[in-house]
Every structure is written in C-alpha cells, then in structure tokens.
N, C-alpha and C positions, 0 to 999 in steps of 0.2 A: 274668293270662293272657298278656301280654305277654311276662314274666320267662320265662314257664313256654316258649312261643313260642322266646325267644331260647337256651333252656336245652336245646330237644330239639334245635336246628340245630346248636347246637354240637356234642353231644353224635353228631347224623348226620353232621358234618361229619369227626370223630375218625374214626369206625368207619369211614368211606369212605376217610378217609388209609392206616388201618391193613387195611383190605381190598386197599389197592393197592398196599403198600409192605410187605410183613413186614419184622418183624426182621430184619436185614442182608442183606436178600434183595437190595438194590442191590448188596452190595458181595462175592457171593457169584457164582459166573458160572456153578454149576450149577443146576441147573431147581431151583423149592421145590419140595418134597415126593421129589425123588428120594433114593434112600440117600448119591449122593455131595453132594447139599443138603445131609441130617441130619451127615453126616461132617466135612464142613467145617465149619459149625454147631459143633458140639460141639468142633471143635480148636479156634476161635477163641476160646469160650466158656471152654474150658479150660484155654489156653494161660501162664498165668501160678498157680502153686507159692500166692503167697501168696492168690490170689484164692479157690482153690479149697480154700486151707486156711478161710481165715476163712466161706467158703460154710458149709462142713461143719460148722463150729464152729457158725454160727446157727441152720441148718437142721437139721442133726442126726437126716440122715436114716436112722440105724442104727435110732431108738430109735420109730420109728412102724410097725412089722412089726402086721399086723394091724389097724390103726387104721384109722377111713377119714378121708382127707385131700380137701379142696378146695384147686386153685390157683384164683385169682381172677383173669385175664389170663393164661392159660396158653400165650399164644403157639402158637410150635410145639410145646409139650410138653416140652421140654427139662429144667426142673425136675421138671414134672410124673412126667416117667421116672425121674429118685433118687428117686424114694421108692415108686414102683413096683417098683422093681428092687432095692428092701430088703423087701418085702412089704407096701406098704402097700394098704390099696384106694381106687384113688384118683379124684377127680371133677375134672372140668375146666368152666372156665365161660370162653369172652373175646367182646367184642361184636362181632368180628367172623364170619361166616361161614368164610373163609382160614383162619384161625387154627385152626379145631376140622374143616376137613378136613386142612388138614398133622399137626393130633396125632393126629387118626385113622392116617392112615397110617403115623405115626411107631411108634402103641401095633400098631398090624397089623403093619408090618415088624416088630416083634420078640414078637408072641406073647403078650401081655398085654393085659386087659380091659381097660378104663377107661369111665366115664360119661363123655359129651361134650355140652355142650349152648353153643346160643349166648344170650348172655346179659349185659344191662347189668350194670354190680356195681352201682348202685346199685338195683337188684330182683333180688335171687336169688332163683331159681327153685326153692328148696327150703325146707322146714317147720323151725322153731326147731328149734334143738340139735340138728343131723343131724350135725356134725362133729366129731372130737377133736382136729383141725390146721386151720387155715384161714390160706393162704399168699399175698399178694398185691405182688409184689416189680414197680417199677418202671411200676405201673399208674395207681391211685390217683388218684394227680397230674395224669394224663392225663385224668380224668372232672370234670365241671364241679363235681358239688358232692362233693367227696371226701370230708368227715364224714359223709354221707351212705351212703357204701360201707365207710367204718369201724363205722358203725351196724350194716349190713349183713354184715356181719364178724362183727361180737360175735352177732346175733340166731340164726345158724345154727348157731354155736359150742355145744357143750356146757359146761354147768356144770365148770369146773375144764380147759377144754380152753385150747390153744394158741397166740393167732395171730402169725405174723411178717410185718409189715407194712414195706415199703423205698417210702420217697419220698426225692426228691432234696434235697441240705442246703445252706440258703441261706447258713448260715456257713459256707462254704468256700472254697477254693483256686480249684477252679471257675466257682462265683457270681462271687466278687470279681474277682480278677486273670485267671485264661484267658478268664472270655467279654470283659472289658473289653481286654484285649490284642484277641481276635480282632475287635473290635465295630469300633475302630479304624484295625486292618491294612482289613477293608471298607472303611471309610470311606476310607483310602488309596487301594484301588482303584476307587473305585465311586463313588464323592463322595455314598456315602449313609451314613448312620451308621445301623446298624441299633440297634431299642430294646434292653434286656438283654430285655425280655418275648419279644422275635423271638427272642434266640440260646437263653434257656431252652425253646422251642419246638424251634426247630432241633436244639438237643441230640441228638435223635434221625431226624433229616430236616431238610430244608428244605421247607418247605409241610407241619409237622406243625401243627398249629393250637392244640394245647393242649398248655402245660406247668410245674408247678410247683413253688418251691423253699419249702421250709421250715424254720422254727428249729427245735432242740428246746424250747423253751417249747412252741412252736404244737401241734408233734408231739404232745407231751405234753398238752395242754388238747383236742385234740380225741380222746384215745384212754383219757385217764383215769375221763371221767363211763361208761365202758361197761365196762371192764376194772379186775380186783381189784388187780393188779400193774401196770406198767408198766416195761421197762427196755430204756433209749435205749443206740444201741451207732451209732458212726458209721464208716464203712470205705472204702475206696477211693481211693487218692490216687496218680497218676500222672505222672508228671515234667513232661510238656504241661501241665500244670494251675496249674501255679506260675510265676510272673514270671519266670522263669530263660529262658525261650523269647528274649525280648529280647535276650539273649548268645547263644543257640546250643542250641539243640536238644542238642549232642554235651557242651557243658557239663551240659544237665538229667541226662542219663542218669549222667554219672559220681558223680552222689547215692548217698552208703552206701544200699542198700536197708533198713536198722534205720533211718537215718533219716524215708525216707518210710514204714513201719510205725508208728510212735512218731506221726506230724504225722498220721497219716491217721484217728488216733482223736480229732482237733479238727477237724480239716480235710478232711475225706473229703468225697465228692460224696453218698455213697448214708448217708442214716441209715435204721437200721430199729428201728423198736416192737417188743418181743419181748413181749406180754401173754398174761396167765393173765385167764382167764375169770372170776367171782367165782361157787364153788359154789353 
C-alpha cells in the first residue's frame, strides 16, 4: 500500500507539473491556446528539414486515412492534428486537464472532430482492440511505471495494428556528455552538482519530477513480451549534445549535417519502438 501510496504522488505530482507548465508554453510569450500559441508551436516544432523528415518517415501519416488512431500524451495536439489532417479518426488521451483543453481548441480552430478525454496511460479509458494506431512519443518515461502503459498500448491496439512508442535513449550523446557537461557548468555556478536523475528530469523543465532514459535492450524487453514485431529506430542528435560545446558552440554547428544524420542513428536522444501487434 505504501508503494501503491508513493506511486499515485508521483504520478499527481507529474500531472500538476504538466498542468502548470505545457510544452514550451514558458518559452513561448503568446497565451496557450491562442492561434498565435498554435503558430509558434508548430514553427518551432517544425523548424528543422531533417527532423520533420524523419517524423514523417515513422509516423507515416499519409497511410492511416480512415483508421482510427489514439495519441497517448497528446499534449496540445500537435501530432495529434497530422494524422487528422490526413483523414485519420483520431482520439486523444493526456493526464492532464491543460493539455485536452488546448487540443480542444486546437481541433475547434481548425474544424475537425476529435475524442478528447483526460486520462492516465497507465488505465486507458477504452475497450481492447479499439485502435489500428496507437501513438505515444515523449510520454511513457514521464509515468512511473512505464511497462505498465506499454501494456496499455498493446491491450487497446487491434490484432495486427501499429504502435509507435519514443522514450528518451540512455546510450547517447545527450545522457552521456551534454547533461554531464551541463551537470558541471552548475556545479561551477552554484556549488551544487546536480544528480544526472535531476537533469534527465529537467530535460524538459526545471521542477519536472519525472524522467527517464533507456537502452534499446530495455526498450526491447519491455515491448517484446506484448508485440509480434519490434523495430528500434533511434533519431535526434543536435550539435549541443556532443562534447564539442567545451570549444564553442560556433565550432558544434560547423559539423557536416550527414554527419550528425549518420551518429544520430547510435546516438540520438529519442528512441522509438515501432511494433506490429501479434494478429
């Protein structure tokens, strides 16, 4: 009872961060939920060729017209709207309250349905095999017991359906050298040495409370025993992230962009599970 105790504070304690802080809503200076909110939003979100190549490449949202898809942490809807906006039918779930009135207003600004409900991933709200897609990119990690919401995952999923799952990759560029560089430079200022468990928290805020990296072993053993396929794809690698900062920021950036493409499929921050459901 205790465990269970410690398990839902944590758990209230996430949803209260993420109800106070949306996605980049600090670092955005128009109001959430307004259209020049969504506007800015999506150019930041956007703003990089190869990110939005390799998005489309996983997601592949041309080919779910018709399907009905679940995001799992749907934020502001952001994902949620490519695959609307390719005809999907789409359902949204995030635990916070924030989060599923900004997609509200995100799917109303522009004219399309969507189910919105709020909701833990580790208990979704819906009957086995309601979905053909089941989408939950940069969440996971954030809930205490994350096999638990990959369970949750498969159980909704239809026989032979889809799901693409992105948690943070603890072999990387990121993990290793940028938080240990920044953990440091703190300590220089501050004379406190932050733990790496604070800066994989921080990753996304400061006072975020939950956050976690993982191998692809890990990846792998917790998404295998539920899904017929499994295939690990690892992405994301940005010049801040590599030891190169020590020299100069203006040195990271003059990196061939082939080269950071090529290291970022070892060393990327974001791995994602791309599994097939077992018919």
């Amino acid at each position: 009872m205790d465990d269970q105790n410690t398990t839902e504070r944590l758990k209230q304690s996430v949803k209260d961060y993420w109800n106070k802080t949306p996605l980049l809503s600090e670092s955005i200076a128009a109001t959430p939920g307004t259209p020049e909110f969504f506007a800015e939003f999506d150019a930041v979100r956007e703003s990089k060729a190869d990110v939005r190549d390799y998005e489309s490449a996983i997601h592949r949202f041309d080919c779910f017209a018709g399907k009905h898809v679940l995001d799992v942490g749907c934020g502001n809807g952001w994902l949620l709207m490519k695959y609307a906006s390719k005809g999907a039918l789409v359902t949204g779930v995030d635990i916070t309250e924030k989060a599923i009135e900004l997609t509200k207003r995100r799917f109303d600004m522009a004219g399309i349905p969507a189910e919105l409900k709020v909701s833990d991933a580790e208990n979704l709200p819906f009957q086995d095999a309601s979905f053909d897609l089941v989408t939950s990119t940069g969440v996971l990690h954030h809930t205490p017991n994350t096999e638990a919401g990959i369970r949750e995952v498969s159980r909704v999923l239809r026989p032979g359906g889809t799901a693409i799952i992105m948690l943070y990759h603890k072999n990387s560029a990121q993990y290793w050298w940028a938080m240990t560089y920044y953990r440091w430079k703190a300590f220089i200022k501050t004379g406190k040495l932050p733990s790496r468990q604070e800066m994989i928290n921080w990753t996304d805020g400061k006072g975020n409370p939950l956050g976690k990296a993982y191998t692809r072993q890990q990846v792998t053993s917790m998404t295998e025993p539920y899904f017929e396929r499994v295939k690990i794809e690892v992405w994301e690698l940005r010049p801040c992230m590599l030891p190169i900062p020590l020299f100069g920021d203006r040195l990271s950036r003059k990196l061939p962009k082939r080269w950071l493409s090529v290291l970022s499929n070892y060393i990327g921050w974001y791995i994602y599970a791309i599994c097939t459901k077992r018919s």
